[in-house]
C-alpha positions as CSV (number, residue, x, y, z in Angstrom):
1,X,9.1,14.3,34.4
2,X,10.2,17.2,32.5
3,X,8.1,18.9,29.7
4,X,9.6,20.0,26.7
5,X,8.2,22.8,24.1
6,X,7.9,21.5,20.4
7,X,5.7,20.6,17.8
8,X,4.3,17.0,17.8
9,X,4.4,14.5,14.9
10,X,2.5,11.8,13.1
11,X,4.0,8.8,11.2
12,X,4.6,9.1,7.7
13,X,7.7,6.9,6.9
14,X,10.8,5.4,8.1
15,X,14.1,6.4,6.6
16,X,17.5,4.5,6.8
17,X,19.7,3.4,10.2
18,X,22.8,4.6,10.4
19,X,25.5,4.3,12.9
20,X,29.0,5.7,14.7
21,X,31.2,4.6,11.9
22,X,33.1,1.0,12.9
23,X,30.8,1.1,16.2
24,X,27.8,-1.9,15.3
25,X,24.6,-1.0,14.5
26,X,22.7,1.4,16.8
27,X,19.3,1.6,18.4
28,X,16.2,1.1,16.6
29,X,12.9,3.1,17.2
30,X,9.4,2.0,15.5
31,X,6.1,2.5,16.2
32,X,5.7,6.3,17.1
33,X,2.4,7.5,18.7
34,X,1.3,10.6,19.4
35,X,-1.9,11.3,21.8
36,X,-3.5,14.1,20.3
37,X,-2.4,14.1,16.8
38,X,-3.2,17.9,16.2
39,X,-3.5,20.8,18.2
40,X,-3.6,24.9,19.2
41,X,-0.5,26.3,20.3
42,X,-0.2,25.6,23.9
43,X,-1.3,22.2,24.0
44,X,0.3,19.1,25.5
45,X,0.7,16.3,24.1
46,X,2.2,12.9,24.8
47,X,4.6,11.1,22.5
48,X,5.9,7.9,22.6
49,X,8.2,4.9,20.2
50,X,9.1,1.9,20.9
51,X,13.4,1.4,21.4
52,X,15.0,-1.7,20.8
53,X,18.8,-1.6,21.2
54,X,20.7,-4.4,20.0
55,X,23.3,-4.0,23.2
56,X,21.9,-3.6,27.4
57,X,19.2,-1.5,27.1
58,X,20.6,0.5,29.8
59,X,22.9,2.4,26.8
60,X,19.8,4.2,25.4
61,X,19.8,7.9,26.0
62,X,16.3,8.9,27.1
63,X,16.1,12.0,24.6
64,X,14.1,11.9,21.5
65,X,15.6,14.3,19.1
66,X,13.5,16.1,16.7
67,X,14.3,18.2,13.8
68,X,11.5,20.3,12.4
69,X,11.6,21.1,8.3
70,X,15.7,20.2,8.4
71,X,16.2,23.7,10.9
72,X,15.4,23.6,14.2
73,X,16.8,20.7,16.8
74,X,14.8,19.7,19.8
75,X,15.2,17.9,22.3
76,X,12.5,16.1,24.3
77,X,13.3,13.7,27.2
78,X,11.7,10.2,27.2
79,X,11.1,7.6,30.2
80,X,10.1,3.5,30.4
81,X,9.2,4.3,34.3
82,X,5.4,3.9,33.7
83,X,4.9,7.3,35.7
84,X,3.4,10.6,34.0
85,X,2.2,9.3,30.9
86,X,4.3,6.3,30.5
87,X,1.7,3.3,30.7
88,X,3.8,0.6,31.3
89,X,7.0,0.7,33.3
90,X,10.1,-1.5,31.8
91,X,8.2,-2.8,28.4
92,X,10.6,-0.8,26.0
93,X,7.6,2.0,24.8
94,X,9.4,5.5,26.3
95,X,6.6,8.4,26.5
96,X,7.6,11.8,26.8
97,X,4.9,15.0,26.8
98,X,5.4,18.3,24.4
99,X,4.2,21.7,24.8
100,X,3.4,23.1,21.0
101,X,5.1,27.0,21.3
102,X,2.5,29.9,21.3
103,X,4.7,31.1,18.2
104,X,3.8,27.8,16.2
105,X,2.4,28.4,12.8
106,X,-0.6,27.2,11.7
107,X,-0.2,24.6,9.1
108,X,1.2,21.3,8.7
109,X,5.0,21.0,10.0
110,X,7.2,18.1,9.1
111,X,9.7,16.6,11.6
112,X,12.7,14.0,11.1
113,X,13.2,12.1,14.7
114,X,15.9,9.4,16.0
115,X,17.5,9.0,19.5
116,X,21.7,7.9,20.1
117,X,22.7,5.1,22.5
118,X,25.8,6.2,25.4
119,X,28.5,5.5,23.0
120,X,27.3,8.1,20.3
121,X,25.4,5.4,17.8
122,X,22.4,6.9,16.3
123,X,18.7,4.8,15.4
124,X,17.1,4.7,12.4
125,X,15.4,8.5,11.5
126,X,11.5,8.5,11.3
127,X,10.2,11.0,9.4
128,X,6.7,13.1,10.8
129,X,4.6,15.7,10.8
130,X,2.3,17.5,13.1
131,X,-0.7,19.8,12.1
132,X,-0.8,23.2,14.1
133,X,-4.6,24.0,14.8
134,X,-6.2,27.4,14.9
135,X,-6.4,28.8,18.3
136,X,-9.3,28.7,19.8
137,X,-8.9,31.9,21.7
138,X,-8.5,34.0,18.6
């Protein structure tokens, strides 16, 4: 499994769905979780929402996109194989694990996150934030 470098999130709200225009409805993601919910820079954490897609499940793209304060994109990947971190393997809860960035301020960051299915149709957008801890080195 790969590990991505973010911020990590906790719920706050859930915005509207949107989709491809003329393409159906897209996927729809719900009940984020987040294993820490705060942390130093260079911690890991483990994320994970539940997907439902109203098409073959097989269409999902296993990325979680996150957009932190509306200016920076990224990208962490997501798995239902019930291997590193993932609990149980096929039940439609993908987990993924985030590395907060040694640079990471410390305060409370807000993130806006949604996944697209193969042909391009975006989930709903949940809206986050994540709480940067002091280091405990310094």
């Amino acid at each position: 499994m790969q590990i991505s470098t973010a911020f990590l999130i906790l719920p706050l709200m859930t915005l509207s769905v949107s989709s491809a225009a003329g393409q159906g409805p897209g996927p729809v993601i719900s009940d984020l979780r987040v294993e820490p919910s705060s942390g130093p820079p260079g911690s890991t954490y483990t994320i994970s929402v539940r997907i439902e897609s109203p098409r073959d499940p097989k269409e999902i793209v296993p990325i979680l996109i996150e957009v932190r304060e509306n200016l920076e994109k990224i990208e962490v990947t997501i798995n239902d194989d019930g291997l590193d971190g993932d609990a149980v393997r096929g039940d439609s809860r993908y987990t993924g694990r985030i590395v907060v960035p040694q640079t990471a301020a410390q305060q409370t960051h807000r993130f806006k996150v949604y996944i697209h299915d193969k042909a391009g149709r975006m989930s709903n957008v949940l809206e986050y934030q994540f709480t940067v801890l002091k280091d405990a080195a310094i």
